[in-house]
N, CA, C and O of each residue as an XYZ file, in Angstrom:
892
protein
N      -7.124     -0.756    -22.164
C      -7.827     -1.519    -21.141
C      -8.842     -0.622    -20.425
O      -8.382      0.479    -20.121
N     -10.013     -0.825    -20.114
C     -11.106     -0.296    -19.137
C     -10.588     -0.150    -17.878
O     -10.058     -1.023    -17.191
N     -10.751      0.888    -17.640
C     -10.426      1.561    -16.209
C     -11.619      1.112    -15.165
O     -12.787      1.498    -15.173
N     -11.125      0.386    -14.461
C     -12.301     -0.372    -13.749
C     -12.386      0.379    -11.806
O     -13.339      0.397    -11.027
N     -11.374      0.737    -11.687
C     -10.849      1.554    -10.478
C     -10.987      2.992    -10.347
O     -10.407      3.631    -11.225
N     -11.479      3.518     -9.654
C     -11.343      5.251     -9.031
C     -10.787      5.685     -7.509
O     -11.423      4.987     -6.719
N     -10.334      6.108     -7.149
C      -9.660      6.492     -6.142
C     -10.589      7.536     -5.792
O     -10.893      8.386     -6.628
N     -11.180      7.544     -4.344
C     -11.877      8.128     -3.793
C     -11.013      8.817     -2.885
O     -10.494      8.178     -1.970
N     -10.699     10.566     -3.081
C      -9.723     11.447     -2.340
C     -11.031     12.167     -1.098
O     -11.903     12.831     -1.658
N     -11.128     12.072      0.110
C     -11.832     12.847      1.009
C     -10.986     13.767      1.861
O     -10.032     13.234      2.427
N     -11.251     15.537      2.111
C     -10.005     16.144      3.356
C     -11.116     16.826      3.642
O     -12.105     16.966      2.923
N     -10.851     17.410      5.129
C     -11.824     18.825      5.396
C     -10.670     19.881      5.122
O     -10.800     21.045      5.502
N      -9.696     19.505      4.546
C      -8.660     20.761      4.197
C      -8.123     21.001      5.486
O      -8.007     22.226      5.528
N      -7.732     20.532      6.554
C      -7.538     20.693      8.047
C      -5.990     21.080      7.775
O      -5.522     22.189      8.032
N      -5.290     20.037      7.234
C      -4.283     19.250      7.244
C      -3.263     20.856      7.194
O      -3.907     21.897      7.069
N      -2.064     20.924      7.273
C      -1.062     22.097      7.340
C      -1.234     22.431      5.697
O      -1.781     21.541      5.045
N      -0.911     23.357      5.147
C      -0.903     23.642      3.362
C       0.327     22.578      2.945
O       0.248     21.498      2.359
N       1.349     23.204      3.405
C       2.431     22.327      2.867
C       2.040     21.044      2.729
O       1.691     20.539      1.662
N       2.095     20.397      3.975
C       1.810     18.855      3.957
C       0.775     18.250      2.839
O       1.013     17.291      2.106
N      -0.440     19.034      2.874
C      -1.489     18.162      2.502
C      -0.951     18.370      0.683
O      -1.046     17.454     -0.133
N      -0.645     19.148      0.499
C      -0.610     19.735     -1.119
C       0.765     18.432     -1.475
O       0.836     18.015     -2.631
N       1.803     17.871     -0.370
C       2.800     17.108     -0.812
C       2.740     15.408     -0.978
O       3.382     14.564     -1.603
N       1.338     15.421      0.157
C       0.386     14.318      0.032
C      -0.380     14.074     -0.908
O      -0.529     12.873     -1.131
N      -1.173     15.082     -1.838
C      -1.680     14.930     -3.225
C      -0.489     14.805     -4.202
O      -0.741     14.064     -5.152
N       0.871     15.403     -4.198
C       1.633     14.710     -5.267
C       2.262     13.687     -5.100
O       3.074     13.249     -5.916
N       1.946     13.110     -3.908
C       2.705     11.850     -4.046
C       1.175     10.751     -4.535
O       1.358      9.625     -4.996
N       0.272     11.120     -4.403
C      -0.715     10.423     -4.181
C      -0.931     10.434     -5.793
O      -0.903      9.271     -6.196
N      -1.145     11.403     -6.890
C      -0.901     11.363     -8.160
C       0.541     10.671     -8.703
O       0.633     10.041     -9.757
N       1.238     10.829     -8.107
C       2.239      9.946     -8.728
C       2.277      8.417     -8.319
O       2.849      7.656     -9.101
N       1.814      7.988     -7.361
C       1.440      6.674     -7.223
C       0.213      6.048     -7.657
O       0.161      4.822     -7.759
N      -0.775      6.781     -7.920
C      -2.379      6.315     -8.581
C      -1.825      6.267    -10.198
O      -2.456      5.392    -10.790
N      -0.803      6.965    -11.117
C      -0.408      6.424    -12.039
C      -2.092      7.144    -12.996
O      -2.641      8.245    -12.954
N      -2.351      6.086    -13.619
C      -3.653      6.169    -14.619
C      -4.955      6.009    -14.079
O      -5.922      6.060    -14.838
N      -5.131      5.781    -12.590
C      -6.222      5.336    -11.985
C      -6.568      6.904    -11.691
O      -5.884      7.718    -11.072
N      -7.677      7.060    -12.243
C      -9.058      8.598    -11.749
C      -8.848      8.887    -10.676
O      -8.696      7.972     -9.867
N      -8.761     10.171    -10.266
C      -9.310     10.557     -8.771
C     -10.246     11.266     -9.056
O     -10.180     11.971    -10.063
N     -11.567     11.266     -8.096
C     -12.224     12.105     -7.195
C     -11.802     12.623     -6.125
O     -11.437     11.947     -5.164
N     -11.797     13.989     -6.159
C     -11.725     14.663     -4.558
C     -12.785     15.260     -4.348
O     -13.414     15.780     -5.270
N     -13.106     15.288     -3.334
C     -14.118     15.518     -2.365
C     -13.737     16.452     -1.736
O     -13.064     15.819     -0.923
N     -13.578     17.837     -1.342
C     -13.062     18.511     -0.313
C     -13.869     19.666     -0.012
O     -14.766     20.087     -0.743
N     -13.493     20.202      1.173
C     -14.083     22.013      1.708
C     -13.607     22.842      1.263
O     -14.093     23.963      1.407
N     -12.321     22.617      0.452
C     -11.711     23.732     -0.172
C     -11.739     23.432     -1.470
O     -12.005     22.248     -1.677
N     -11.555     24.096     -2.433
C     -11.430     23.672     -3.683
C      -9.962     23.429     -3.960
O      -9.074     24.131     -3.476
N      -9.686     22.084     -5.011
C      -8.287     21.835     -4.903
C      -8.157     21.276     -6.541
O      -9.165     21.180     -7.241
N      -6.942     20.964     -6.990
C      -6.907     20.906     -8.287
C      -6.015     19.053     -7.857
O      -4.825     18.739     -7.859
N      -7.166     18.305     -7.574
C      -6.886     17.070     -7.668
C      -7.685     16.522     -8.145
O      -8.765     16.278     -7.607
N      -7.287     16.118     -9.516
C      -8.198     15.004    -10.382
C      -9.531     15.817    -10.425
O      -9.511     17.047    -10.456
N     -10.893     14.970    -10.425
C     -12.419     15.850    -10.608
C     -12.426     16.366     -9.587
O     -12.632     15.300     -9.007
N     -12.382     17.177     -8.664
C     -12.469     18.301     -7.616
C     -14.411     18.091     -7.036
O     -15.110     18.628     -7.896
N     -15.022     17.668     -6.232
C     -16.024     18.184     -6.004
C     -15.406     19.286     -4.629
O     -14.309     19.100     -4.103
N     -16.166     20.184     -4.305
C     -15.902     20.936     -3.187
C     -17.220     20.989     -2.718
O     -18.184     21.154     -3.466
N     -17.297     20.846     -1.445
C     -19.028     21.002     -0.701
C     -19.030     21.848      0.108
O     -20.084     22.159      0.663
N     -17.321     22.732      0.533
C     -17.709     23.789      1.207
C     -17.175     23.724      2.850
O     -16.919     22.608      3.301
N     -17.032     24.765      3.612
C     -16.523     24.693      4.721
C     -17.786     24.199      5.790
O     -18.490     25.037      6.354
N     -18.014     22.335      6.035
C     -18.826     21.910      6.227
C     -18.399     21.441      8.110
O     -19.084     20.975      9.021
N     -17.497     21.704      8.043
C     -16.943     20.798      9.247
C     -16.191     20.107      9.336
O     -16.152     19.329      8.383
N     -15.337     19.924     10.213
C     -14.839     18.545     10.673
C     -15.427     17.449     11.494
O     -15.170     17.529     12.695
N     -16.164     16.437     11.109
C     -16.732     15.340     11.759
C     -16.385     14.006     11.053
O     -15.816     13.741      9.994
N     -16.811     13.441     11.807
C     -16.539     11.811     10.862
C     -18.216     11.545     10.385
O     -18.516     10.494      9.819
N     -19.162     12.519     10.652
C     -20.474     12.062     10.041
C     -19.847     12.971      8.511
O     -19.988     12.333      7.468
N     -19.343     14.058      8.413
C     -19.075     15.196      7.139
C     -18.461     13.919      6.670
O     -19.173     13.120      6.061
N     -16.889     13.587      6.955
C     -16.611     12.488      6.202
C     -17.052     11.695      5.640
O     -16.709     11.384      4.500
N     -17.924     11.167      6.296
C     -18.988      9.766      5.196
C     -19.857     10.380      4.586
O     -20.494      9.698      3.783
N     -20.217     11.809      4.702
C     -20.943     12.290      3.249
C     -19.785     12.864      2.513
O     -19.944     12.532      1.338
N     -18.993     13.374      2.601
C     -17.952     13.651      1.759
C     -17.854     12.356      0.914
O     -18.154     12.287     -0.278
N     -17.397     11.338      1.683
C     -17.013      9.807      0.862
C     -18.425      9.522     -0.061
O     -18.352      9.054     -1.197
N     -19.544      9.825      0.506
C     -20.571      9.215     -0.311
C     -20.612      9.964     -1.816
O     -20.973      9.530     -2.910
N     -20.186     11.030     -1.481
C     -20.614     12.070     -2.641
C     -19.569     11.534     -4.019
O     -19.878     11.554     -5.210
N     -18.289     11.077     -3.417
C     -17.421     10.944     -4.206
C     -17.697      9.351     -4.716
O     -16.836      9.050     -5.543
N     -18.258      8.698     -4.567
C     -18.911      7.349     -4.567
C     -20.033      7.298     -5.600
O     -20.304      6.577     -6.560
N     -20.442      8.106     -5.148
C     -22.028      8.488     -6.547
C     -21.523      9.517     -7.478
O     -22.316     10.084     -8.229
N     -20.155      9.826     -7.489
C     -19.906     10.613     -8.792
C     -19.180      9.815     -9.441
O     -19.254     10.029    -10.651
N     -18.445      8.905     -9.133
C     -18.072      7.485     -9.657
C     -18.827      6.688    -10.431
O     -20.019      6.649    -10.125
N     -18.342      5.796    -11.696
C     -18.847      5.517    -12.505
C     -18.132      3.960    -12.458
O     -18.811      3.068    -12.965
N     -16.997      3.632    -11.965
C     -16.437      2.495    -12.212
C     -16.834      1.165    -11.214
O     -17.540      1.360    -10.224
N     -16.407      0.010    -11.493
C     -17.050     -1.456    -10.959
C     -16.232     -1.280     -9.077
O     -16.489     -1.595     -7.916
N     -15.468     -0.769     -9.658
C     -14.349     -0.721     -7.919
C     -13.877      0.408     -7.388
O     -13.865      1.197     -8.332
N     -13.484      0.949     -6.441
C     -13.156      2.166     -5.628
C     -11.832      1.605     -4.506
O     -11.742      0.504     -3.964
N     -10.890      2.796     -4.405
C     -10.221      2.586     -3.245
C     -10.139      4.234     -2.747
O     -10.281      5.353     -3.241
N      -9.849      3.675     -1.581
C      -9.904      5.361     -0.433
C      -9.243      6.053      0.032
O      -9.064      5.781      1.220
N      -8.640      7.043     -0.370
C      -7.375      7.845      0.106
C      -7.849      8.754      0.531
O      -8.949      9.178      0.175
N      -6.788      9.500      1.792
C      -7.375     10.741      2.583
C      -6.045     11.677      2.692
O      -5.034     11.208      2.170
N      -5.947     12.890      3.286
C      -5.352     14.078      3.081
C      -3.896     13.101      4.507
O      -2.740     13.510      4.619
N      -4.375     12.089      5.186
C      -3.209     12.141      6.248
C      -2.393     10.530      5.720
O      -1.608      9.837      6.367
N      -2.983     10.302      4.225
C      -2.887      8.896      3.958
C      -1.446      9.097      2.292
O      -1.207      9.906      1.395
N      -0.864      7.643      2.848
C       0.018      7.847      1.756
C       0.221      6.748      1.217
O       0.101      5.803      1.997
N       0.565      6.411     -0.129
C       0.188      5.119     -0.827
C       1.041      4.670     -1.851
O       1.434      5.343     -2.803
N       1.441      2.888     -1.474
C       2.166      2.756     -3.072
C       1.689      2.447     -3.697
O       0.528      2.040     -3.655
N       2.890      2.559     -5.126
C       1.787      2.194     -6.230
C       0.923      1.034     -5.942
O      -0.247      0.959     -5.565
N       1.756      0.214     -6.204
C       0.793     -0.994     -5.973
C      -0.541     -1.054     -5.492
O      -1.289     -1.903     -5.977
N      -0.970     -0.251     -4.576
C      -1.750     -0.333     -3.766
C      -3.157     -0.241     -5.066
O      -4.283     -0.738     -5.031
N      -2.538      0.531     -6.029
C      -3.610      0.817     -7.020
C      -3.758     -0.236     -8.141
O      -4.554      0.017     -9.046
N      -3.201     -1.165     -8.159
C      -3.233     -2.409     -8.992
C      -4.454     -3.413     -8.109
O      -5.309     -3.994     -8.778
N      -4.447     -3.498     -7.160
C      -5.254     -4.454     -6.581
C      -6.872     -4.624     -7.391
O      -7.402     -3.715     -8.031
N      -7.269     -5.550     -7.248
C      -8.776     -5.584     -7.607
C      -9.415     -6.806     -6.906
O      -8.993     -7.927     -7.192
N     -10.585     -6.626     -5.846
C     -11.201     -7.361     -5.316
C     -11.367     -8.527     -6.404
O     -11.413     -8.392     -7.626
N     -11.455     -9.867     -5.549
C     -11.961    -11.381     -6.150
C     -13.272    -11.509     -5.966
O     -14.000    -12.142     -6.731
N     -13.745    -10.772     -4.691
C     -15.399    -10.459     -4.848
C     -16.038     -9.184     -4.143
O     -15.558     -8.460     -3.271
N     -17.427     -9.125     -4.871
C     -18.024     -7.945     -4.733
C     -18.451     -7.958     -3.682
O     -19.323     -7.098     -3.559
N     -18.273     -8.534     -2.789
C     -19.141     -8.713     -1.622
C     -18.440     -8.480     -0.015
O     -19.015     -8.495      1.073
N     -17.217     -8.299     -0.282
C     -16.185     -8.138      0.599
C     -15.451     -6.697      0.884
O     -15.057     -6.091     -0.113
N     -15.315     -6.314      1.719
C     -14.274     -5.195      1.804
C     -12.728     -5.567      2.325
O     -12.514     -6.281      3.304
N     -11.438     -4.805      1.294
C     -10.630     -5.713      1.294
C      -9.404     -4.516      2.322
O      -9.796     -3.366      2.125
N      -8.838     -4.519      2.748
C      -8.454     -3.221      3.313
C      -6.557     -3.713      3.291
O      -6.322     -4.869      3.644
N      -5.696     -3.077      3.003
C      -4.276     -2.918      2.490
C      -3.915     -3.271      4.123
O      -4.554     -2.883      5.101
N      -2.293     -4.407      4.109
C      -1.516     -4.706      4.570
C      -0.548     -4.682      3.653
O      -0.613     -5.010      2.469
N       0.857     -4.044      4.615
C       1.049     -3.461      5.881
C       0.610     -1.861      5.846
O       0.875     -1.027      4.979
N      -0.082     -1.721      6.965
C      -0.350     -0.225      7.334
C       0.354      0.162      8.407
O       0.222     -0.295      9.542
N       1.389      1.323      7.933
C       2.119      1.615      9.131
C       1.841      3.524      9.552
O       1.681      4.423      8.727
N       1.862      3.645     10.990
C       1.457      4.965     11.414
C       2.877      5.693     11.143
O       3.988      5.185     10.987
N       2.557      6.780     11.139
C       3.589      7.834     11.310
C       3.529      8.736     11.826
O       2.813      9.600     11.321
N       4.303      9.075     13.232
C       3.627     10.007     14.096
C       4.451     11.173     14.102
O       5.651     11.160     14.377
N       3.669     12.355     13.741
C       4.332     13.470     13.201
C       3.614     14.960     14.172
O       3.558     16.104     13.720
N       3.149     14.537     15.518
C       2.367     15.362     16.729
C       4.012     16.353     16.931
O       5.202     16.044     16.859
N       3.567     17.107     17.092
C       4.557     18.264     17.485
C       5.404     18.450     18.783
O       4.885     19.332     19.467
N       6.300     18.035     19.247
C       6.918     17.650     20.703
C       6.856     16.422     21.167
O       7.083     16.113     22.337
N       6.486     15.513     20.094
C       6.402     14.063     20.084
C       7.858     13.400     19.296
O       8.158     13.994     18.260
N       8.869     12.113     19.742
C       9.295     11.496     18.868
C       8.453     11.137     17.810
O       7.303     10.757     18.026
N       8.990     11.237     16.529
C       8.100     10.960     15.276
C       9.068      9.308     15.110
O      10.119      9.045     15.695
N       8.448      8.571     14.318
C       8.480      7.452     14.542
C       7.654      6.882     13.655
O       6.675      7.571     13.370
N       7.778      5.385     12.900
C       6.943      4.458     12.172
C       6.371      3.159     13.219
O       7.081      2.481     13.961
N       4.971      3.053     13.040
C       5.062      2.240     13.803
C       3.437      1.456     12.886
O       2.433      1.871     12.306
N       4.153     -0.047     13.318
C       2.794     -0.762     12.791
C       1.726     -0.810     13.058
O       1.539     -0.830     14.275
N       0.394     -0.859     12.134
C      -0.759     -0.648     12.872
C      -1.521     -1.744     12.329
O      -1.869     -1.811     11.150
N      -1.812     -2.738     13.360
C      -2.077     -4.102     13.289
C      -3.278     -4.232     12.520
O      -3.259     -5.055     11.606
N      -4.488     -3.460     12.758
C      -5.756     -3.414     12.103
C      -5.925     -2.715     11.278
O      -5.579     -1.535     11.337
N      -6.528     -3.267     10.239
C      -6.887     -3.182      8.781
C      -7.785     -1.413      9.272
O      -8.065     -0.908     10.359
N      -7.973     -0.963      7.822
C      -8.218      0.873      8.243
C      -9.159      0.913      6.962
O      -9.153      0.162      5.987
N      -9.780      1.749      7.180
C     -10.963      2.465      5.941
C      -9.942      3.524      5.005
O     -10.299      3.906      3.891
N      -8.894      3.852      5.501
C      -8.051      4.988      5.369
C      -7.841      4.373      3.919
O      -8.297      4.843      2.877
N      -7.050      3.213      4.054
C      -6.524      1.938      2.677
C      -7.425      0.878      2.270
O      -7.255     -0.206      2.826
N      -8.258      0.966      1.493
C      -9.506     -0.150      1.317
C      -9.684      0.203     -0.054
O      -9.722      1.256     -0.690
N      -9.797     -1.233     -0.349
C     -10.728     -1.899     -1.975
C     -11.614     -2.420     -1.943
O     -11.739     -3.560     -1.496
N     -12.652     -1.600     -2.499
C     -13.859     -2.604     -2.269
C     -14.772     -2.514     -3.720
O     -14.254     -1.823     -4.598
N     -15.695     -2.965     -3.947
C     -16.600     -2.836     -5.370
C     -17.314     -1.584     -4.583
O     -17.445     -1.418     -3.370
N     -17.754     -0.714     -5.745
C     -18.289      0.818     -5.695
C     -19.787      0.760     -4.695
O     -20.175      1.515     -3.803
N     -20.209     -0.103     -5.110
C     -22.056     -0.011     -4.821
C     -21.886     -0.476     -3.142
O     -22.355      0.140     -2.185
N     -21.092     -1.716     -3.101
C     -20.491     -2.225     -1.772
C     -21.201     -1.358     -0.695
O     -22.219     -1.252     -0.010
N     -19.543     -0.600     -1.108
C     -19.178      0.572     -0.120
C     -20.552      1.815      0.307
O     -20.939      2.200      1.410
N     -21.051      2.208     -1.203
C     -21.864      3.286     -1.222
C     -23.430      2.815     -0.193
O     -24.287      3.603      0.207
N     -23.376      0.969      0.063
C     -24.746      1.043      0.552
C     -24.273      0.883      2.048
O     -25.078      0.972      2.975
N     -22.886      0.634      2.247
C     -22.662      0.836      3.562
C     -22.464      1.857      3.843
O     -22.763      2.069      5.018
N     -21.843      3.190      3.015
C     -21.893      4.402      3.906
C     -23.430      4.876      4.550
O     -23.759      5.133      5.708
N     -24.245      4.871      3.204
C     -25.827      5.380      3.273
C     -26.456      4.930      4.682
O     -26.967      5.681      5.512
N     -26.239      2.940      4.800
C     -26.584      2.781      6.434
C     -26.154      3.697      7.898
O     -26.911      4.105      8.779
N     -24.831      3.821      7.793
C     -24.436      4.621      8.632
C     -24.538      5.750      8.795
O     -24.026      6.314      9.762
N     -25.447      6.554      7.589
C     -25.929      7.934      7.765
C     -26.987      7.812      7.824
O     -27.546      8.799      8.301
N     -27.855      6.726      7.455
C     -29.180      6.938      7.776
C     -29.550      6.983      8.798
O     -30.780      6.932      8.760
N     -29.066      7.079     10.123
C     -29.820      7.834     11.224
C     -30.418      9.405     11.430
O     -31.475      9.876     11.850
N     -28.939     10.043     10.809
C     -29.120     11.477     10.316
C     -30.306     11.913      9.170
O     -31.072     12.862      9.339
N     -30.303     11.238      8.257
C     -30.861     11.716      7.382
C     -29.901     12.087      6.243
O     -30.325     12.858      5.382
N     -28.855     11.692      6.168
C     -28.352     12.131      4.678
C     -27.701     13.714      4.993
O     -27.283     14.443      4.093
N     -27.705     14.017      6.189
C     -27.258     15.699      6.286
C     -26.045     16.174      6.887
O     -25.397     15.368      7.556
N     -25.664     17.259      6.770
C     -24.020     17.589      6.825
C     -24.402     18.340      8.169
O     -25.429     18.886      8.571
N     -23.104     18.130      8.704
C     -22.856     18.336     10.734
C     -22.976     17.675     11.516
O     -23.598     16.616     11.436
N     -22.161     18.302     12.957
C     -21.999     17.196     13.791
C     -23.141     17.195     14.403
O     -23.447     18.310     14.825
N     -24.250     15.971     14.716
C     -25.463     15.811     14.927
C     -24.840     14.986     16.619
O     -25.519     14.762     17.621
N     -23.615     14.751     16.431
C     -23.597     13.719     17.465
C     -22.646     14.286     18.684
O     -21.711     15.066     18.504
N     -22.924     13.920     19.559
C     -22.382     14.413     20.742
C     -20.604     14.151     21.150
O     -19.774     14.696     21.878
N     -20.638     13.152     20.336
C     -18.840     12.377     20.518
C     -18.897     11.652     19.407
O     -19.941     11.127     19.021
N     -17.065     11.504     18.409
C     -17.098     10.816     17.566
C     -17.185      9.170     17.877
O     -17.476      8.284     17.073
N     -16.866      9.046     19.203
C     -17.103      7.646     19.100
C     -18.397      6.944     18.882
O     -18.339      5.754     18.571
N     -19.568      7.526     19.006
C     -20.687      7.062     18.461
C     -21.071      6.643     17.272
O     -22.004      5.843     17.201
N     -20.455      7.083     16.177
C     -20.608      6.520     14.908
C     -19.629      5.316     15.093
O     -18.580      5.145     15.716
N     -20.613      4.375     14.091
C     -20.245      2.843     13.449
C     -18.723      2.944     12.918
O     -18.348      3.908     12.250
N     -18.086      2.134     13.182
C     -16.749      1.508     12.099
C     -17.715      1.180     11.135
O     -18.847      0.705     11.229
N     -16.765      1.667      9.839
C     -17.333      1.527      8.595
C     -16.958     -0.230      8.185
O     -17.954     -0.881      7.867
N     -15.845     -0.855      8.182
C     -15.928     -1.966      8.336
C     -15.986     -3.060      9.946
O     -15.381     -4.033     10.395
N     -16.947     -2.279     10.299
C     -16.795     -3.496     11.673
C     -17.088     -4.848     11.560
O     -18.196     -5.253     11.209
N     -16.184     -5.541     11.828
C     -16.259     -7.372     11.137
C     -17.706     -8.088     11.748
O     -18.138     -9.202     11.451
N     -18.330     -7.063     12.720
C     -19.554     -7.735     13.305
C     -20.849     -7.678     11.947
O     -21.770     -8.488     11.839
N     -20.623     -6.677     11.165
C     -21.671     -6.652     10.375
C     -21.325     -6.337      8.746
O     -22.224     -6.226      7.913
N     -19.676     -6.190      8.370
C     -19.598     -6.721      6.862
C     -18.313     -7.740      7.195
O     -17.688     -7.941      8.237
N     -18.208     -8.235      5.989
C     -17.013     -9.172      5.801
C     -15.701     -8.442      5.182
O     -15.569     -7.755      4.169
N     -14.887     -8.807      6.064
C     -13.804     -7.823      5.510
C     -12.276     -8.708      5.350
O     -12.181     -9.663      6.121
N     -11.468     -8.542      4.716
C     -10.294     -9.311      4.120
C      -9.411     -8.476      3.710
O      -9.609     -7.613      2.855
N      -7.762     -8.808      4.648
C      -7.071     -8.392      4.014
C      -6.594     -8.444      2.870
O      -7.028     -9.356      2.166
N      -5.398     -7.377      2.183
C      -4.479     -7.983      1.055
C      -3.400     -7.217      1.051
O      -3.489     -5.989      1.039
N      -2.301     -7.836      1.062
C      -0.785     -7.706      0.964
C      -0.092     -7.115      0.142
O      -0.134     -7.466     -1.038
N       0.632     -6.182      0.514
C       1.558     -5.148     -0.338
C       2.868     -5.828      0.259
O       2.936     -6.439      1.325
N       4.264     -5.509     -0.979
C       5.304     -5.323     -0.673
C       5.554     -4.716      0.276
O       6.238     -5.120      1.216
N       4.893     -3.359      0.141
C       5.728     -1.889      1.073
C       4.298     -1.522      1.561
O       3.198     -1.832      1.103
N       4.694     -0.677      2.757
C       3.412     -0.465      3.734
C       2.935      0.726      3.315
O       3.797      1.591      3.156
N       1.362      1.147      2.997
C       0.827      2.438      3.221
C       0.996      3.031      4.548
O       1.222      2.600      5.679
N       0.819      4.099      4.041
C       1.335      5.126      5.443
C       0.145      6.020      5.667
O      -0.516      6.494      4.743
N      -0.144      6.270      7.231
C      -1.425      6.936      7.399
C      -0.795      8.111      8.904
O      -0.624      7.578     10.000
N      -0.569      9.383      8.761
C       0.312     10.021      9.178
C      -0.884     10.788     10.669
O      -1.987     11.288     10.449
N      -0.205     10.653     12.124
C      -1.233     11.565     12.518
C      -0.526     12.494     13.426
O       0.290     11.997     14.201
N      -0.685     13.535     13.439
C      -0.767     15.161     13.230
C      -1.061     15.700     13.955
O      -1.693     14.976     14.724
N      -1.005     17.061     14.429
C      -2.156     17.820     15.103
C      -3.071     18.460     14.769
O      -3.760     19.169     15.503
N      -3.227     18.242     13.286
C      -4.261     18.736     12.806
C      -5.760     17.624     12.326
O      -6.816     17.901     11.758
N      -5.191     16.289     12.888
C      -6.029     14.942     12.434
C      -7.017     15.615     13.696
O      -6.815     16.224     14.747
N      -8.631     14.936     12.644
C      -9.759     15.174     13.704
C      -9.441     13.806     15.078
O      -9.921     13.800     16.212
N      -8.476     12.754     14.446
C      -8.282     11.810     15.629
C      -6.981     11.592     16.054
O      -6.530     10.761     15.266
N      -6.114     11.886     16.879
C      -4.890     12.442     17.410
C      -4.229     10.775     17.779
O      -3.063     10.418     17.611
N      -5.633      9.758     18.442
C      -5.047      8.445     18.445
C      -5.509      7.708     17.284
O      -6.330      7.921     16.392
N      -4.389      6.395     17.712
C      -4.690      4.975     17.103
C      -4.020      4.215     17.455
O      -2.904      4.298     17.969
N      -5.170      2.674     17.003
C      -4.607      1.545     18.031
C      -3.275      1.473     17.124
O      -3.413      1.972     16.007
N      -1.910      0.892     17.446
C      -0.795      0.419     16.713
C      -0.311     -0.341     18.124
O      -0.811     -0.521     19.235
N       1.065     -0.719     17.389
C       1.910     -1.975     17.770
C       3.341     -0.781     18.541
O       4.403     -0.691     17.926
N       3.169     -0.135     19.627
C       4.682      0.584     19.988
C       5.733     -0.040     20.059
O       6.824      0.493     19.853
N       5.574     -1.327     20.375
C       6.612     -2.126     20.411
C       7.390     -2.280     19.090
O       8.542     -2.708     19.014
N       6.617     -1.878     18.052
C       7.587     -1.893     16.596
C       7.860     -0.924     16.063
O       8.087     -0.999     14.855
N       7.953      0.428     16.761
C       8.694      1.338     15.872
C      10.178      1.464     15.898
O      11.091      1.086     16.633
N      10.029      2.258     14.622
C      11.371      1.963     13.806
C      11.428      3.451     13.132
O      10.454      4.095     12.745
N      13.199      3.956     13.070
C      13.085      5.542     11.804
C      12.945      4.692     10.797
O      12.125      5.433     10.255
N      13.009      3.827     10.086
C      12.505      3.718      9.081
C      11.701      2.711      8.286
O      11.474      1.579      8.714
N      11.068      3.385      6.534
C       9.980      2.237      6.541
C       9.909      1.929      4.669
O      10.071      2.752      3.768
N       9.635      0.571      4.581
C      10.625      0.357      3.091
C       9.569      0.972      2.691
O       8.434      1.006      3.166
N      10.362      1.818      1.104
C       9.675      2.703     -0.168
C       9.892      3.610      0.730
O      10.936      4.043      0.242
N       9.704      4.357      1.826
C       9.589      5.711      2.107
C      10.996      6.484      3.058
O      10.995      7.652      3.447
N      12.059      5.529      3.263
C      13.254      5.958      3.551
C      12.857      6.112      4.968
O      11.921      5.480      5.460
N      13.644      7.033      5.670
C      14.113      7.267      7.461
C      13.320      8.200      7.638
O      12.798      8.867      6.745
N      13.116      8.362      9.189
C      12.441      9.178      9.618
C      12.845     10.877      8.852
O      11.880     11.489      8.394
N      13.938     11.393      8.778
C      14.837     12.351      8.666
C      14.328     12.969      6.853
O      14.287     14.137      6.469
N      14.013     11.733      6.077
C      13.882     11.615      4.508
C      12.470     11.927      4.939
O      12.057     13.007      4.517
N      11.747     11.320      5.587
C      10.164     11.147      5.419
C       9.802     12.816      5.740
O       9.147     13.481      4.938
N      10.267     13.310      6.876
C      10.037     14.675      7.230
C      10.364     15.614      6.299
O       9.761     16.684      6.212
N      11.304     15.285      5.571
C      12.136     16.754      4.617
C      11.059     16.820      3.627
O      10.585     17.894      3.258
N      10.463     15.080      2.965
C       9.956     15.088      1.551
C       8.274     16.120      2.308
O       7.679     16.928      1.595
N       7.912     15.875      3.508
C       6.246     15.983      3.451
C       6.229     17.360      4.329
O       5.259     18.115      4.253
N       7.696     17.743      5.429
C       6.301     18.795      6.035
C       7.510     20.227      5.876
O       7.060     21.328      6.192
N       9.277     20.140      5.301
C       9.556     21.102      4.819
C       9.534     21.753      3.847
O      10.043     22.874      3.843
């Protein structure tokens, strides 16, 4: 069968060694036969490796990181994995019904793993760029808008990350969920360039189906 899917991997390498290196094998063992691209500042032995170098941490580096891995792509569809993101299989079976939509994975649940913090699962009501299917070209002409203020160039040009665009903001693409059994997991850290996110506190829980208890989740990713 034609491999119609690529998995787009983006990190600034921030992430702890342990962790991030236990996040790429789970992330190969759940992508199964689906390609990766990685994109990273460090060089890493995941799938085609681009490396661009110790560029920064920004969310403008990110969307050229993502773009780069987008135009080295060859296939009809793309989904988006990152160094704090964790995924079931399933997640890699999906295939948009149209090209025109960005489709982004339910359930997405946080996992808060801040240092002197209860760690904890907790739901995160809004759809994320973190977990998204979308057709290749889609995506690639929406990143390009959102850099074209810059110019296409690497660094932080901007004074605060909140100034850059949501990549799917429902004001200006169309975006649609789609439903998993078991929830992707998007983990934040003290090493995430964004320490918050909106979620649901009222629903955490130690544990979260496919990925076991709080106690299991910690041993498999950060001992």
């Amino acid at each position: 069968m034609k491999q119609d899917l690529t998995c787009i991997y983006y990190s600034s390498n921030a992430e702890e060694s342990t962790f991030e290196s236990r996040v790429c094998e789970a992330l190969i063992e759940s992508a199964g036969d689906t390609p990766i691209i990685s994109v990273s500042q460090k060089p890493m032995e995941l799938g085609t490796n681009i490396c661009v170098g110790d560029v920064g941490v920004s969310s403008q580096n990110a969307y050229m990181q993502m773009l780069t891995g987008l135009e080295a792509a060859t296939t009809d569809y793309v989904c988006t994995a990152c160094a704090d993101g964790l995924y079931v299989p399933e997640y890699f079976q999906y295939r948009p019904p149209s090209d025109d939509v960005f489709y982004f994975a339910k359930p997405l649940w946080v996992f808060f793993a801040l240092k002197g913090k209860a760690r904890c699962f907790v739901n995160k009501p809004m759809g994320s760029e973190v977990a998204m299917v979308c057709n290749r070209q889609l995506l690639i002409n929406r990143v390009r808008t959102i850099l074209e203020p810059i110019g296409g160039s690497w660094g932080a040009h901007c004074s605060g990350e909140t100034c850059w665009p949501n990549l799917i903001d429902r004001s200006v693409v169309t975006r649609e969920r789609f439903y998993l059994d078991n929830p992707c997991i998007t983990v934040k850290t003290d090493e995430n360039m964004h320490r918050r996110t909106p979620c649901r506190m009222s629903s955490a829980t130690d544990e979260a189906p496919y990925w076991g208890t709080v106690t299991q989740f910690v041993e498999r990713f950060f001992k």
